[in-house]
N, C-alpha and C positions, 0 to 999 in steps of 0.2 A: 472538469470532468466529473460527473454524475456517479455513485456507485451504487451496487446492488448492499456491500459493507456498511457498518455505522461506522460514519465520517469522525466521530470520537472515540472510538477503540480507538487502542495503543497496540505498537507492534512493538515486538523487541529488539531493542540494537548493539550488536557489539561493537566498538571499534578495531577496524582492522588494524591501529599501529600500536595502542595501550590494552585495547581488550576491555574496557569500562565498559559494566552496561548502562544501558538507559532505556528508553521509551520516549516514541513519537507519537501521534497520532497521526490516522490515516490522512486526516483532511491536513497536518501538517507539512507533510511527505507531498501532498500532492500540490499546496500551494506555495513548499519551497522547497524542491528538488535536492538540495546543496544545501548540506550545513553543517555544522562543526560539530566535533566531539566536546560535551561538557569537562574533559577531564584535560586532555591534551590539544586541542583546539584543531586538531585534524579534517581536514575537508574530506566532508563522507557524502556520495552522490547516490542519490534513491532515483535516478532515472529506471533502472532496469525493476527497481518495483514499483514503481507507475507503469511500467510497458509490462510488467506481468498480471496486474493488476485491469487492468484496460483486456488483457487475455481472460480472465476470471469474468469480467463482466459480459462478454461474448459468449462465454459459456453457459451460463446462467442464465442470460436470453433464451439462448437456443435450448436450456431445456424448460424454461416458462413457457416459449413457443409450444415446444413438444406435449407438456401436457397439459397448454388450452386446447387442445386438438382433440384428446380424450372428454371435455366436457360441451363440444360444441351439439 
């Protein structure tokens, strides 16, 4: 999946069982859904911020739509 975000920003993550933070990358997150906590080795699932993510970019369309509509 394509984004409107730079695929190397870093998002921030806590684990929900230790509380560690850390940082992924987007393009991370998106080419491996599932992955462990570097502290306690926790399986932490970034589905739901790929499917918010995939919402962000729908949005961003429709307003790049919107205002090539003002320069046509």
């Amino acid at each position: 999946m394509s984004t409107h975000l730079d695929p190397s920003a870093t998002i921030p993550i806590e684990c929900p069982k230790c509380g560690h933070k850390f940082e992924q990358s987007i393009a991370g997150l998106q080419a491996k859904p599932q992955f462990v906590c570097p502290n306690c080795r926790q399986r932490i699932d970034a589905k739901e911020f790929n499917a918010g993510l995939k919402k962000v970019d729908i949005i961003i369309d429709d307003f790049l739509g919107d205002v090539g509509k003002f320069f046509q």
